[in-house]
mmCIF file of the C-alpha atoms, coordinates in Angstrom:
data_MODEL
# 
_entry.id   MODEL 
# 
loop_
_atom_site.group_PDB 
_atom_site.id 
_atom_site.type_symbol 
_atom_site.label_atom_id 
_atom_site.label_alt_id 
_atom_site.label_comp_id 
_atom_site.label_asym_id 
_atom_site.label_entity_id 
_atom_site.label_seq_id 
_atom_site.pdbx_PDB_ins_code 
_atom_site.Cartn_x 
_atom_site.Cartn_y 
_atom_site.Cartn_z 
_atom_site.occupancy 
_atom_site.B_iso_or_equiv 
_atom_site.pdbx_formal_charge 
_atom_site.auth_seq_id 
_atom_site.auth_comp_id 
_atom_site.auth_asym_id 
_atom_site.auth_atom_id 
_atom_site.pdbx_PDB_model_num 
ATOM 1   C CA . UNK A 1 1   ? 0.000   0.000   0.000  1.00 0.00 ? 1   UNK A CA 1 
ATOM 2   C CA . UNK A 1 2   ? 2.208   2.610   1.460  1.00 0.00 ? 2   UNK A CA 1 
ATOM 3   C CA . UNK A 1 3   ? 6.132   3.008   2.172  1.00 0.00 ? 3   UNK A CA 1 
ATOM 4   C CA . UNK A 1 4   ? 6.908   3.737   6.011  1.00 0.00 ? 4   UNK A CA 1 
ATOM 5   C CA . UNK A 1 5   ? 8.138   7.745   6.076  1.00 0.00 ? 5   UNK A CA 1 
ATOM 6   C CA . UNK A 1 6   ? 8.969   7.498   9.704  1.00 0.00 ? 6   UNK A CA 1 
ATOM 7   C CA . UNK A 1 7   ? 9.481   5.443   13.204 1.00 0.00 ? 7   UNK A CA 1 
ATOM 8   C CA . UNK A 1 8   ? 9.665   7.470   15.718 1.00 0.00 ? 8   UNK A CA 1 
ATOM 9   C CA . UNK A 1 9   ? 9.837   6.054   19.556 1.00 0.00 ? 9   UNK A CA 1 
ATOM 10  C CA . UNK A 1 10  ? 8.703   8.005   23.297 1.00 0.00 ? 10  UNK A CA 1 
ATOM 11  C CA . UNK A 1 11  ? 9.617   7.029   26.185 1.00 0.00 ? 11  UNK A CA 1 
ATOM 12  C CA . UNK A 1 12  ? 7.270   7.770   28.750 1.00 0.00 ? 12  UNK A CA 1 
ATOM 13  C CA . UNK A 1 13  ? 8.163   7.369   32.297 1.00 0.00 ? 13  UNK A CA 1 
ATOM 14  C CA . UNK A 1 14  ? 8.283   5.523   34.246 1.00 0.00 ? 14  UNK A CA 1 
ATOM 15  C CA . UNK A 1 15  ? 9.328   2.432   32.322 1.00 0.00 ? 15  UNK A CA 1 
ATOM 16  C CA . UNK A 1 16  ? 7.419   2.492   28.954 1.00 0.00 ? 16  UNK A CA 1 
ATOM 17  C CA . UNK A 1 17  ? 8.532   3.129   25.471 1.00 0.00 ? 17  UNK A CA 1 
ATOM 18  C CA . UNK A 1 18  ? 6.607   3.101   22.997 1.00 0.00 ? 18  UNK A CA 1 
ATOM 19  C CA . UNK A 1 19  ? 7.524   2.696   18.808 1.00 0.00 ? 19  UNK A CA 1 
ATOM 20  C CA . UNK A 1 20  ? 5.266   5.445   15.875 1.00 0.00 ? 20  UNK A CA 1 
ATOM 21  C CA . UNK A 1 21  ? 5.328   4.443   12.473 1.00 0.00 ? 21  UNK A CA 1 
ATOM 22  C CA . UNK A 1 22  ? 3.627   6.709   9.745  1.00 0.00 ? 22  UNK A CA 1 
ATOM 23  C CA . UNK A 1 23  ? 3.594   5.485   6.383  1.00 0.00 ? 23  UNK A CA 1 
ATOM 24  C CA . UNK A 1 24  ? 3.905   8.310   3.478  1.00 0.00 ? 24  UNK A CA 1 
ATOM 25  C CA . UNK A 1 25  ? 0.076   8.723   3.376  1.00 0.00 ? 25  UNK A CA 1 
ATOM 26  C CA . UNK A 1 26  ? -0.048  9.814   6.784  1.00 0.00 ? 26  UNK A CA 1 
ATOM 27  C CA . UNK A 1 27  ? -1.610  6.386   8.160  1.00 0.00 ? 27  UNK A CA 1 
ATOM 28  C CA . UNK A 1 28  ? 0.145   5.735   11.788 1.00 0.00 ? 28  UNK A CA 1 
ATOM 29  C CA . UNK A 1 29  ? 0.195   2.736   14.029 1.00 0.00 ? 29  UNK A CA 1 
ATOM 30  C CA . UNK A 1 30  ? 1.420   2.280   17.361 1.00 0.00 ? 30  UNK A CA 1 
ATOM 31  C CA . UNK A 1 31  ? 3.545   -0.572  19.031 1.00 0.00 ? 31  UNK A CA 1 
ATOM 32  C CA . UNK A 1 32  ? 4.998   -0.931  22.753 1.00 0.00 ? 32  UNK A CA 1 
ATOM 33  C CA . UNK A 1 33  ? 9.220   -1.828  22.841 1.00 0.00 ? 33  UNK A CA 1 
ATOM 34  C CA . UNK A 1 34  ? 9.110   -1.889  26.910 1.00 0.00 ? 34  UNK A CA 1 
ATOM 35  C CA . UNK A 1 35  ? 12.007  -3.933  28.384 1.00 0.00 ? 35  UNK A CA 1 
ATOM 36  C CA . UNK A 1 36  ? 11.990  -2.926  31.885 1.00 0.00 ? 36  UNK A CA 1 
ATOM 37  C CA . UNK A 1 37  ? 15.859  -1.317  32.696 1.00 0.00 ? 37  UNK A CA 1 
ATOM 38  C CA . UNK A 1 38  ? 16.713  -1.744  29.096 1.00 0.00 ? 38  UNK A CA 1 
ATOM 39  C CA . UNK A 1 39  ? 15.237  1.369   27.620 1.00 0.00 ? 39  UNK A CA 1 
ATOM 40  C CA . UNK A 1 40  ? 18.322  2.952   25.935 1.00 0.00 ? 40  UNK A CA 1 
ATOM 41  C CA . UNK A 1 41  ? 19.603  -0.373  24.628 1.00 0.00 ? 41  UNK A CA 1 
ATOM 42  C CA . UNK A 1 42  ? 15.790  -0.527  23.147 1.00 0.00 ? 42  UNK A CA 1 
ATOM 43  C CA . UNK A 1 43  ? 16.067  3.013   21.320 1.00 0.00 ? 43  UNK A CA 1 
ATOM 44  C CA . UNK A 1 44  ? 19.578  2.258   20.205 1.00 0.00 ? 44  UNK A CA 1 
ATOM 45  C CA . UNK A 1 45  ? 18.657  -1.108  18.574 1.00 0.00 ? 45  UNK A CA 1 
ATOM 46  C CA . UNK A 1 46  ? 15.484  1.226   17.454 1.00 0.00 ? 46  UNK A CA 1 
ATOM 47  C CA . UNK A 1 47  ? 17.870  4.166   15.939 1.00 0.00 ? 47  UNK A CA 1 
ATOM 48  C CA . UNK A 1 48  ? 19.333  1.314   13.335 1.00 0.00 ? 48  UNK A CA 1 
ATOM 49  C CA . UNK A 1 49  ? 16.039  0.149   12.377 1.00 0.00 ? 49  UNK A CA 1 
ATOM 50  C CA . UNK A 1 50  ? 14.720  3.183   11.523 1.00 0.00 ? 50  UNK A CA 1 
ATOM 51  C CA . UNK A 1 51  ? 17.397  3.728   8.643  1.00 0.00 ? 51  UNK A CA 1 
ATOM 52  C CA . UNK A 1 52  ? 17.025  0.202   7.718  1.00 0.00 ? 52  UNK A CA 1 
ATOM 53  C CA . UNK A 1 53  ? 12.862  0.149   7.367  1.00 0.00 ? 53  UNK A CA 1 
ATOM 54  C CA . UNK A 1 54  ? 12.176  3.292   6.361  1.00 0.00 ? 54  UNK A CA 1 
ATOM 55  C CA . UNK A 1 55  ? 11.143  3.016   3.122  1.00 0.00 ? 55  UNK A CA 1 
ATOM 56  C CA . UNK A 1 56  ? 9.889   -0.340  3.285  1.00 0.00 ? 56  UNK A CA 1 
ATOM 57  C CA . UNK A 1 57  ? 6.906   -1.160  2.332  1.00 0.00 ? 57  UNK A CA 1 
ATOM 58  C CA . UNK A 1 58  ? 4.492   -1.001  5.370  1.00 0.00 ? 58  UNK A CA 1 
ATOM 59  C CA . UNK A 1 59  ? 1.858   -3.673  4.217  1.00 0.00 ? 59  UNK A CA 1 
ATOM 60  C CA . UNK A 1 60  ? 4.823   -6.132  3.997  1.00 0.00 ? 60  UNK A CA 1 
ATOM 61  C CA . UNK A 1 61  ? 4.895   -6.659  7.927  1.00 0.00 ? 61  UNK A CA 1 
ATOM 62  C CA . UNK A 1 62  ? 6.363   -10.863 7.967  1.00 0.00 ? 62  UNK A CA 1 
ATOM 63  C CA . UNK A 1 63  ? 9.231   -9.828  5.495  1.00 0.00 ? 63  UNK A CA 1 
ATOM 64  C CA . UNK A 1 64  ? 10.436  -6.948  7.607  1.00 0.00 ? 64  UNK A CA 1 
ATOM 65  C CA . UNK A 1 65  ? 10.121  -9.390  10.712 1.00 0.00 ? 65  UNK A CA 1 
ATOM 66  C CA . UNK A 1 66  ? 12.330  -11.882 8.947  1.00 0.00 ? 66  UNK A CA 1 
ATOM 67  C CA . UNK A 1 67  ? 14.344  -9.530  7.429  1.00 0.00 ? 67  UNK A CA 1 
ATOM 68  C CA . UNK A 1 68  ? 15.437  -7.753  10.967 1.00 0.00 ? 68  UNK A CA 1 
ATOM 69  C CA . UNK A 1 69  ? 15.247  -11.398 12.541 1.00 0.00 ? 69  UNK A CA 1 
ATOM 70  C CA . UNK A 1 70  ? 17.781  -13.306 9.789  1.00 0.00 ? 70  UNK A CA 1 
ATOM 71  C CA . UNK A 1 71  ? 20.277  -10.262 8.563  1.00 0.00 ? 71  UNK A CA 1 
ATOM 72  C CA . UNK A 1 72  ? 21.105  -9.444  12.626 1.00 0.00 ? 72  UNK A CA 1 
ATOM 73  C CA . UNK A 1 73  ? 24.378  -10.655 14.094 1.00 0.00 ? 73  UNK A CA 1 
ATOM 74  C CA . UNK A 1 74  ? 22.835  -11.573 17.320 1.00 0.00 ? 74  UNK A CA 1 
ATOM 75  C CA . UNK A 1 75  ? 19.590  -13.191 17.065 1.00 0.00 ? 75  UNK A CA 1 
ATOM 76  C CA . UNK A 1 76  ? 16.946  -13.319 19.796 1.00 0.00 ? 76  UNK A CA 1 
ATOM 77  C CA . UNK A 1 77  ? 17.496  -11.542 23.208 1.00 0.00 ? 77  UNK A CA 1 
ATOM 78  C CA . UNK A 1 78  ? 15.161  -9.358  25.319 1.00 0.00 ? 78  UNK A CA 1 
ATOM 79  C CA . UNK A 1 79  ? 16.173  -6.025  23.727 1.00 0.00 ? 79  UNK A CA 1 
ATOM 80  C CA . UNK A 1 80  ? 16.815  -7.038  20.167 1.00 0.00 ? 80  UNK A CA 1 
ATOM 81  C CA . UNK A 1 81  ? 13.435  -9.000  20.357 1.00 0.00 ? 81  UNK A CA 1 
ATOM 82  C CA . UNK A 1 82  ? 11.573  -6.349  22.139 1.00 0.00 ? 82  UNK A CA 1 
ATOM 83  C CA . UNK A 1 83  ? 12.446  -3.988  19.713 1.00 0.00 ? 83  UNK A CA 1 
ATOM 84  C CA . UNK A 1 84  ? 11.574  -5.780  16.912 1.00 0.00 ? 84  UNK A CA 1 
ATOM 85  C CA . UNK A 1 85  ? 8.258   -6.353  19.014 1.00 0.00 ? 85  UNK A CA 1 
ATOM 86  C CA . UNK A 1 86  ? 7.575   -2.776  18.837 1.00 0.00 ? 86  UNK A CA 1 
ATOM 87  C CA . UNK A 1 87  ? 8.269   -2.504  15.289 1.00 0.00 ? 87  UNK A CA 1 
ATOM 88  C CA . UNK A 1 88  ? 5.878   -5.534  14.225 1.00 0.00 ? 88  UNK A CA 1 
ATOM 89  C CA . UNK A 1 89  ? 3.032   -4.238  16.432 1.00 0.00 ? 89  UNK A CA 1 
ATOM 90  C CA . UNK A 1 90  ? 3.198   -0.606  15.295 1.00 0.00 ? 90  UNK A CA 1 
ATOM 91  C CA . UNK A 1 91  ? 2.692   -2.365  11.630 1.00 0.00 ? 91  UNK A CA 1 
ATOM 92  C CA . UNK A 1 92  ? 0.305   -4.570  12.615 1.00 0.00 ? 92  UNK A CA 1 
ATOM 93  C CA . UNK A 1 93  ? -1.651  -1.464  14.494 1.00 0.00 ? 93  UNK A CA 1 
ATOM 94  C CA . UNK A 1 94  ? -1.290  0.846   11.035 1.00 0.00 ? 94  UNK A CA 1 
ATOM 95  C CA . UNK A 1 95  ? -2.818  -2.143  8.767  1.00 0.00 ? 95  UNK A CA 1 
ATOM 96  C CA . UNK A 1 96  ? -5.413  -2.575  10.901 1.00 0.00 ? 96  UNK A CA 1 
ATOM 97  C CA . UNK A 1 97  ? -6.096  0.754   11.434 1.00 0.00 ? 97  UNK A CA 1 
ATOM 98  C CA . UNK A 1 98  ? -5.855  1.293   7.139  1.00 0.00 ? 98  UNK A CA 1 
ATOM 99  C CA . UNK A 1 99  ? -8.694  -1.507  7.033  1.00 0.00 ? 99  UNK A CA 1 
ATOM 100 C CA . UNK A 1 100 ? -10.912 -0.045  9.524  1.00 0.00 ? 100 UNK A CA 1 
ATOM 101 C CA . UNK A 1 101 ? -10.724 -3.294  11.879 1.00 0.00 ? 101 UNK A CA 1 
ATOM 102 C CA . UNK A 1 102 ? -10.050 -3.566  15.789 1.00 0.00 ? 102 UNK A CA 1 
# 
């Protein structure tokens, strides 16, 4: 459908963060990336995905998973996989969200 423009991440205290994507028709889902203690590690792990995705196609949510999952040097792990939790929920939010479904 649409390209992702932008993922974006807020950590609000006091343990949550919580990962934005907006594809480039303005569509935006949301996703949670919480690892409690592990917050920075999160938004670094984050910062490298957001060159990496963005311009990818949104709608194409199990590629990106396998694509972040299979290319990574070190596979699995709270804050890789939480991270990469954020990212597939946000996608799964803004396709739902794009089809008018709960």
């Amino acid at each position: 459908m649409a390209p992702i423009a932008k993922i974006e991440y807020f950590r609000v205290p006091p343990r949550w963060l919580f990962v934005k994507i907006t594809d480039s028709l303005g569509n935006v889902g949301w996703g949670e990336a919480t690892l409690e203690g592990h917050t920075q590690s999160i938004e670094g792990t984050l910062d490298a995905y957001t060159t990496r995705f963005t311009g990818f196609e949104a709608d194409n949510i199990e590629a990106l998973w396998q694509d972040a999952y299979r290319k990574s040097f070190y596979r699995g792990g709270p804050v890789f996989m939480s991270a990469l939790a954020g990212l597939d929920i946000a996608l799964w939010d803004l396709k739902a969200r794009k089809l008018g479904v709960p």
